[in-house]
C-alpha positions as a Python dict, from the first residue, in 0.01 Angstrom:
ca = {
    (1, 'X'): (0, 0, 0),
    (2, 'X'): (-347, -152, 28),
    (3, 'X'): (-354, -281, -317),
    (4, 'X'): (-45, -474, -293),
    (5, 'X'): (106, -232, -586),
    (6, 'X'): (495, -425, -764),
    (7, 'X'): (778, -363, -580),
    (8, 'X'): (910, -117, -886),
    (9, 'X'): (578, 115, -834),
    (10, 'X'): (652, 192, -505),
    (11, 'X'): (1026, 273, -535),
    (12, 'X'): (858, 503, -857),
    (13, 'X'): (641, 655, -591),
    (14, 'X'): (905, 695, -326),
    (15, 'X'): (1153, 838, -592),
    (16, 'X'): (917, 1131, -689),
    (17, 'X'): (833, 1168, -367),
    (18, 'X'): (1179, 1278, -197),
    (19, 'X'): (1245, 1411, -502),
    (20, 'X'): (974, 1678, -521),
    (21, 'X'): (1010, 1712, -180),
    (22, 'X'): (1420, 1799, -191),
    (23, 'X'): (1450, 1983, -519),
    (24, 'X'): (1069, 2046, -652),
    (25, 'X'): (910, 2179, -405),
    (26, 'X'): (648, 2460, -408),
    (27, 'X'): (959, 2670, -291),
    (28, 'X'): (1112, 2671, -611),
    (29, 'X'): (948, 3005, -676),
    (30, 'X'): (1340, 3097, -419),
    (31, 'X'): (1540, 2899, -654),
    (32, 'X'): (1769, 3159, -705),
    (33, 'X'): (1857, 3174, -359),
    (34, 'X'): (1997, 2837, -354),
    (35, 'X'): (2412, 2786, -457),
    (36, 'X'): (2420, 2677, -756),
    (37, 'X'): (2778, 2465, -670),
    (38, 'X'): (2568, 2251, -441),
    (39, 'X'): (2431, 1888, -510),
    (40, 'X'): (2075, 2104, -460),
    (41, 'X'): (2157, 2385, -671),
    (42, 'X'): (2261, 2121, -955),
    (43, 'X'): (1948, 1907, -895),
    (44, 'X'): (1706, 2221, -888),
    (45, 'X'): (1933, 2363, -1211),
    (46, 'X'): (1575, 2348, -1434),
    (47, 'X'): (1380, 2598, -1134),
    (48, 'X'): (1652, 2900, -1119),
    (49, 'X'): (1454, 3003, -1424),
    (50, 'X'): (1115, 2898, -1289),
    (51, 'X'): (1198, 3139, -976),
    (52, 'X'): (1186, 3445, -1227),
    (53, 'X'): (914, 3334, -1378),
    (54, 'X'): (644, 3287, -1035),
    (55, 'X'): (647, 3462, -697),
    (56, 'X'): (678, 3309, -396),
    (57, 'X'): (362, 3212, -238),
    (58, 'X'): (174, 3271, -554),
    (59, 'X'): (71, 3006, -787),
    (60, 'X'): (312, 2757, -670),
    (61, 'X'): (131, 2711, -337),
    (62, 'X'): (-151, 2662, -521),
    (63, 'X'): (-265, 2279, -455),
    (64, 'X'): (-361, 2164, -799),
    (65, 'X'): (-162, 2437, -1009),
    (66, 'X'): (137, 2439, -831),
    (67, 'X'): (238, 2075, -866),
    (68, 'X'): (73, 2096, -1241),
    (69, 'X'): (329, 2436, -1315),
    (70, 'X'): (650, 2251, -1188),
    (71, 'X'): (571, 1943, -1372),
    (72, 'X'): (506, 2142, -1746),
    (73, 'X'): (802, 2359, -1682),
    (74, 'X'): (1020, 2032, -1584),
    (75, 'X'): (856, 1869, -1939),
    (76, 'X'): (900, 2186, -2131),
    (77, 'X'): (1300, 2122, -2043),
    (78, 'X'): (1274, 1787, -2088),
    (79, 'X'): (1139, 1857, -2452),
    (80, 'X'): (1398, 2140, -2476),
    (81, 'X'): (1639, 1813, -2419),
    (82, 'X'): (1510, 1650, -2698),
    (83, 'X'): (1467, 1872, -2928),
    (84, 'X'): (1835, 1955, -2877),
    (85, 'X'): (1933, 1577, -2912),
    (86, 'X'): (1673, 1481, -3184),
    (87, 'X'): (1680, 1803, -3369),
    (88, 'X'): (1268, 1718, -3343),
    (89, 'X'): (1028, 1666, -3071),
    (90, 'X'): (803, 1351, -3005),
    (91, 'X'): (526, 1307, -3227),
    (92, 'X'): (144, 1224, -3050),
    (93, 'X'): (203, 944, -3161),
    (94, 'X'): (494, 812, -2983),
    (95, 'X'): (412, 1000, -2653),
    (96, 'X'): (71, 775, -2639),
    (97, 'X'): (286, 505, -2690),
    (98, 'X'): (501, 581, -2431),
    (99, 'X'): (248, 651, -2191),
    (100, 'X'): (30, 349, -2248),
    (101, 'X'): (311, 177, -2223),
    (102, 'X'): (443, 342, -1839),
    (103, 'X'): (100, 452, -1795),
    (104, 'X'): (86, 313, -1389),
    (105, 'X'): (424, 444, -1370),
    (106, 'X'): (350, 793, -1482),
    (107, 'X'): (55, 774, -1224),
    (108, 'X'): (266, 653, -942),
    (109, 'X'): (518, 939, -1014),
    (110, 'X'): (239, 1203, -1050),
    (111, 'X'): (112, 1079, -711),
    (112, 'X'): (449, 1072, -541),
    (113, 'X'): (481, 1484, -666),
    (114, 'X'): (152, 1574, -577),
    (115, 'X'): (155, 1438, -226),
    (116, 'X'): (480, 1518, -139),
    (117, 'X'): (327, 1887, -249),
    (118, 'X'): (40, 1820, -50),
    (119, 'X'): (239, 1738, 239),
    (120, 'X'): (434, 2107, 173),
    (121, 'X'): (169, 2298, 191),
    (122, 'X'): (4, 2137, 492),
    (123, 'X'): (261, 2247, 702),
    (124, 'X'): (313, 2594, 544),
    (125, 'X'): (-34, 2603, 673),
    (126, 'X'): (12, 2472, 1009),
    (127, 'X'): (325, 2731, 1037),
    (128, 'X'): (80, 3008, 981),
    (129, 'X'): (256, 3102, 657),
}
């Protein structure tokens, strides 16, 4: 906010931001337990499978390896997508391109995740949990 960031940053940030915090947060490890014929259950669809894969309160409450684990399991779908569509995935060479292309968007979404993490954990830790 101090830097003056574009309009379309912010609404980036705030976007990852109540998204992580709704359907990606470090509570995904309990995915399972949410209905799946729910507007949550659809939006947290790609974590029923991340729930078998972590325990709860393990490394998904973890403050740099928790955000980093929900973010390469929500890419390896999104690749899974792809792959599915293209019948190939991205080469190097077209991710860089992608990413120097949204590069301050990319950051502005990895910073909405990370705090709205960050904000997760805080008050697991404030509830004694």
């Amino acid at each position: 906010y101090f830097l003056h960031p574009p309009r379309d940053l912010m609404l980036t940030f705030a976007g990852t931001f109540a998204y992580t915090t709704l359907f990606m947060s470090p509570d995904m490890d309990l995915a399972t337990n949410i209905r799946l014929k729910s507007i949550r259950g659809v939006l947290s669809l790609p974590f029923r499978s991340y729930a078998k894969v972590f325990s709860h309160r393990g490394l998904s409450h973890h403050p740099i390896f928790g955000s980093f684990t929900r973010i390469v399991w929500l890419l390896a779908w999104g690749a899974l997508a792809f792959l599915i569509v293209y019948k190939s995935l991205p080469s190097q060479k077209s991710l860089l391109k992608f990413y120097k292309l949204h590069e301050m968007f990319i950051l502005y979404a990895l910073g909405g995740i990370c705090f709205a993490d960050w904000g997760h954990l805080l008050l697991d830790l404030k509830e004694g949990k």
